[in-house]
N, C-alpha and C positions, 0 to 999 in steps of 0.2 A: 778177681773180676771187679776189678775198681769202677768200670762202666754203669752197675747196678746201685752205687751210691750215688754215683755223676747223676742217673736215671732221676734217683727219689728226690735229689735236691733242684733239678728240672721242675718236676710235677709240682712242688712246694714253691716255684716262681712265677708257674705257668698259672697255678690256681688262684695267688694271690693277685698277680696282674690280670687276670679274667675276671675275678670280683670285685675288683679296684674299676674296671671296665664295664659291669653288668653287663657281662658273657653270660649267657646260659648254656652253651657248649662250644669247646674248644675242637677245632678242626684242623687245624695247622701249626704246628711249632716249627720253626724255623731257627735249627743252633749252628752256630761255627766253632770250630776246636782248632787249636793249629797242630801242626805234625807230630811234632816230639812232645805234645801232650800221651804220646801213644793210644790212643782211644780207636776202637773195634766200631765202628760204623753199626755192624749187624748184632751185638753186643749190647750197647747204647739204643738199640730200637727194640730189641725184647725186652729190657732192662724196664723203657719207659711203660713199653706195652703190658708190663704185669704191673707196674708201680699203679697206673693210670686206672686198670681197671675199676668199676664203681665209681670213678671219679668225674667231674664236669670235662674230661681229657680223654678220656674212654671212647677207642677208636680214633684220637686224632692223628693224622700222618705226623709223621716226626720227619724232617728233611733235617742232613746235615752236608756241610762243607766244610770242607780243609785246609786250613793257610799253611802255603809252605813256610819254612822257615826261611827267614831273610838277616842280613848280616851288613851294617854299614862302617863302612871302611873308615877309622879311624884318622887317616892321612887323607883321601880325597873326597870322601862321603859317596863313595858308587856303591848302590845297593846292590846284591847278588844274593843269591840262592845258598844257603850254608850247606844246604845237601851235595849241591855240586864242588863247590870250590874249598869247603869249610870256614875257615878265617884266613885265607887268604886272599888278598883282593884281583880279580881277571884284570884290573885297568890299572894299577902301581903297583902291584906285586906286594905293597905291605902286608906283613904279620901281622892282624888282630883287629877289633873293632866289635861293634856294640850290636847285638840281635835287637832287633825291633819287634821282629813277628814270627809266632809259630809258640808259644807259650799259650794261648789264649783258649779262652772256652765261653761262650755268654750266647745269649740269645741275641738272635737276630729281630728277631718280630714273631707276633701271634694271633694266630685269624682264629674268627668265631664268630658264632650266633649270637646275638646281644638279643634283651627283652624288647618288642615294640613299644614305642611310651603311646599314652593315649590310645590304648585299645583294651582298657581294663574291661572295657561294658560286658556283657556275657550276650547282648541283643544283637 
């Protein structure tokens, strides 16, 4: 269950960009993975959700999205869908050419509560 490492090295981005940001609680992780990363959606959000616990991340939604994998045709440059076609191109019928996308995994963006400034008085 490689989703449960993918999980801890999340929280460890998510915490340090929320303290770099004076978050005081994170609410929203927003990641993208592409396809033939193989990664388990449902997996990846327990994973996070036990990593997180006790954490400034504790209870955040986790949303993920999935780039298919994509494939640009060495002879014309038409990009297509490696799922469907593989490496070969629907518009020259060439053999081969270069994936751009569906390897990837990073954060998208991250929402949270930050400290109010100027409201230290306790009056």
């Amino acid at each position: 269950m490689h989703e449960l490492s993918l999980a801890q090295n999340l929280l460890e981005i998510v915490t340090k960009s929320a303290e770099e940001n004076n978050l005081i609680k994170v609410t929203t992780v927003s990641v993208v993975g592409g396809e033939l990363g193989g990664i388990v959606s449902d997996a990846l959000q327990f994973g996070f959700e036990v990593s997180s616990a006790g954490t400034i991340a504790a209870g955040a939604t986790l949303l993920y999205k999935e780039l298919p994998a994509l494939v640009r045709c060495g002879s014309c440059n038409h990009e297509f869908l490696w799922k469907t076609y593989g490496y070969s191109c629907p518009q020259c019928s060439h053999l081969g050419g270069a994936m751009f996308q569906g390897n990837e995994f990073y954060v998208e963006y991250i929402e949270g509560d930050g400290e109010e400034e100027g409201n230290n008085d306790p009056d």
